[in-house]
N, C-alpha and C positions, 0 to 999 in steps of 0.2 A: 759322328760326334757333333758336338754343337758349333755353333758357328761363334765368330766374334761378336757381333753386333747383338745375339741371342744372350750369349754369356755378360753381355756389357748390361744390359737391360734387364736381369736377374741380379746384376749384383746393385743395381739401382735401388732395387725392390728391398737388397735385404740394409741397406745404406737408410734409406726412409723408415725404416725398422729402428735401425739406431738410434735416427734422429728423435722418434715417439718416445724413448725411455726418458724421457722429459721430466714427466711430472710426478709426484709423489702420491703411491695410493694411503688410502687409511692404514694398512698396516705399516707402511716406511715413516708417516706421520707418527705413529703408534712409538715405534722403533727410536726416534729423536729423543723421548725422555728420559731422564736421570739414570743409565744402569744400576747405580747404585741402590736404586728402590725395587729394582728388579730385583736384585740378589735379594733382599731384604723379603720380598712376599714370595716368592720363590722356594718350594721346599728342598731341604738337602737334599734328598733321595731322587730328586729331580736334577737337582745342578748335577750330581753326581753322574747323572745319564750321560748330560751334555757334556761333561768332561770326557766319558769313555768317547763320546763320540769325537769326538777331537781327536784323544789317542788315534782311535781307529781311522780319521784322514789322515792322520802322518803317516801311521802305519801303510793306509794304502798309497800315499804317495811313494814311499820306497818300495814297496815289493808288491802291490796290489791284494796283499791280505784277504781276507775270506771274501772280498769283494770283489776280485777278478771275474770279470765273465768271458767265458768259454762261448766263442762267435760260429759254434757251426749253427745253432737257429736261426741267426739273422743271414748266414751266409746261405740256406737252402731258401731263402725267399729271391734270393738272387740268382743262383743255381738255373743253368738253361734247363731245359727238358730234354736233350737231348746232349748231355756233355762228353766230352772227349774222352777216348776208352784211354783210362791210364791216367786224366787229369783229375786232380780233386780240386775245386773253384777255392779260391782261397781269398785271403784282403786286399790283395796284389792287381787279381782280375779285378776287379772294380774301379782300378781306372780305367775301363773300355770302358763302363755301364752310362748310360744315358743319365744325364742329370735328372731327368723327369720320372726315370725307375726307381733313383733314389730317392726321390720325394716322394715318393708312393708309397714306397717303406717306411719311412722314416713317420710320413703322416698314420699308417698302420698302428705302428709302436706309441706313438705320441696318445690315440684316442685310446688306445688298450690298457697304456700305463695310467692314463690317467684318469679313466673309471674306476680300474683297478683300485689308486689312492684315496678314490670316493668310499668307496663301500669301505675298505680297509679303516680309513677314518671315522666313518659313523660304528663301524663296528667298538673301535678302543675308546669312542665317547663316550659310550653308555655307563661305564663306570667314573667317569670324570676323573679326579686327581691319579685315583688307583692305578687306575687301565693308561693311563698318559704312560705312565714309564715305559710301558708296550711300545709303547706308539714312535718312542723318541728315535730307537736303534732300527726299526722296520722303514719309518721315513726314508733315512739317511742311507739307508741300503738299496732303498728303491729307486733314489733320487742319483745314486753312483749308477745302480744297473740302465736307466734311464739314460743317462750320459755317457756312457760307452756304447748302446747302443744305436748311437748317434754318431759316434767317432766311426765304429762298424759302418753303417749306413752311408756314409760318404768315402769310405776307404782310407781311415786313418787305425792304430793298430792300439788299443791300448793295453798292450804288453807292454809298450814302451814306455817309460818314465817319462820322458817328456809330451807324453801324449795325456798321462795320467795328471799331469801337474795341468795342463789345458784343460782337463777335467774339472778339476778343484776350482783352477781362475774360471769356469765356468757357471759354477756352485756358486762362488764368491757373488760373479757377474747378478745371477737371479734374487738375490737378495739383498743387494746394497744399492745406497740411495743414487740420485744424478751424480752427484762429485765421485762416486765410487766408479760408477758405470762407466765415466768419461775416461777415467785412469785407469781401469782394467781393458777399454778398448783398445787403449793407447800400450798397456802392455803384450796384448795377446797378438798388435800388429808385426812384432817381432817375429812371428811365428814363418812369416812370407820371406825371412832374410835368410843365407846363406850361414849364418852363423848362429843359428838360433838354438841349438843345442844347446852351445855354451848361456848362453843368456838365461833363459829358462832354467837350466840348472844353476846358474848361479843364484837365481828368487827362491831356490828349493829353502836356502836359509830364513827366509820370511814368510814360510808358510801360517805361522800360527797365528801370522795377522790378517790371513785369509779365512783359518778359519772359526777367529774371535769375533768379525764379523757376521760369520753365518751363525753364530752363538747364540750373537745378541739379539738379533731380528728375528731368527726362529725361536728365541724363546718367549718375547714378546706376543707373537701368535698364537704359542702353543697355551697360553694363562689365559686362555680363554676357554679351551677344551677342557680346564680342572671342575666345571661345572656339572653334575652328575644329572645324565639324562640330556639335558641341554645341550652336555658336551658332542652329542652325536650330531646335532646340527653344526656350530664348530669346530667339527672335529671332519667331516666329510667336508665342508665348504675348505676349509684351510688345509688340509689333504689335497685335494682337487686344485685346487690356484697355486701350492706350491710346487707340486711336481709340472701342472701342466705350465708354468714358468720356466720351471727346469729345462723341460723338454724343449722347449721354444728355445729359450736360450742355446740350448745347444744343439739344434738344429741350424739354427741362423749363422752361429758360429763355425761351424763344421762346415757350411753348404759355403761360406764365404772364402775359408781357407783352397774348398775343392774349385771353386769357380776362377778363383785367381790364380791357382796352379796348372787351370787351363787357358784361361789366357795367356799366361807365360810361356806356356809348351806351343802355343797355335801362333805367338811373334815370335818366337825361336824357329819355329819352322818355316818361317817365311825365306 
């Protein structure tokens, strides 16, 4: 396993990570003006989407709803080649696995999902406003399976609710501005405490400011895909940045939580 001074020097790397979510891109710029004018050029049958979609995060934050994914894919990329007669490798074994196996995976998934969201995107552009409505609930589904497949990849379980709720503060994380970023770090550092159960579940009551957030920035981006033909050029580029965001986000989050659970375990065992 790793050492200290290795583990100390990786979580450096993802600290400096932190620090860059600094500045504001054109779309968070985008994101600052009036919601009010949104809803206004915004078609119903569109807001309508984004409302299901909201449902469907609550939903998956209590029960993980048709968005649960089932971890033996990611678990056979981890799987020895030669494993114990009688064992099946489960979420558990992956705290032996080498932090660098894990980032190999995880980098695997990352570049897959997020071609994947390319082609997907220019594909529902080509009809503009039409084919959007497509595009809203497929995102949102890819951008969950993305994020558990990350939780997977480091050895956290999202069966669990409160792994599922770090999912959503990680959703939230990839698309809100600096002030947002600074107070979602600041909440997900609870996750390192002893008591973090309860904490996490007690925010379960403010989810929907988690995900009014992800509403209002992803719908900003997505009024650019209504443009027919066009829309496959904004429709594959903002496909492509917001998952590979995603992934990133929760990668960095996930590898930070497993980095400091081994630091803790390697001064405990001193």
């Amino acid at each position: 396993m790793e050492s200290t001074d290795l583990l100390m020097s990786e979580l450096k790397k993802i600290e400096d990570w932190e620090n860059e979510q600094k500045d504001l891109w054109f779309w968070e710029k985008i994101g600052r003006l009036p919601f009010k004018l949104l809803d206004k050029i915004t078609p119903k049958f569109i807001q309508e989407k984004i409302r299901l979609a909201i449902d469907e995060l609550g939903n998956y934050i209590q029960t993980g709803g048709q968005y649960l994914l089932k971890e033996e894919s990611i678990l056979k990329k981890f799987s020895p080649k030669e494993p114990l007669p009688g064992h099946e490798f489960r979420i558990e074994d992956l705290n032996q696995v080498p932090l660098g196996k894990m980032d190999e995976v995880a980098d695997e998934i990352k570049h897959s999902r997020t071609k994947f969201a390319t082609i997907q995107g220019a594909t529902t552009g080509i009809g503009g406003l039409f084919t959007l409505a497509i595009d809203v609930p497929v995102l949102l589904g890819l951008s969950l399976k993305v994020l558990q497949e990350m939780a997977i990849c480091y050895g956290f379980d999202p069966k669990e609710k409160t792994e599922r709720i770090f999912i959503v503060k990680c959703l939230q994380f990839s698309s809100s501005d600096i002030v947002g970023k600074k107070a979602i770090l600041e909440e997900l550092s609870s996750f390192q405490q002893e008591n973090r159960n309860n904490q996490m579940i007690s925010q379960l009551q403010g989810w929907r400011e988690v995900v009014t957030t992800y509403r209002d920035n992803f719908g900003w981006k997505k009024l650019f895909q209504m443009i027919p033909i066009a829309g496959m050029i904004f429709g594959a580029f903002i496909n492509r940045s917001s998952i590979g965001d995603v992934a990133e986000a929760g990668q960095m989050l996930f590898r930070k939580r497993r980095i400091l659970e081994r630091i803790n375990q390697l001064e405990n065992a001193r």
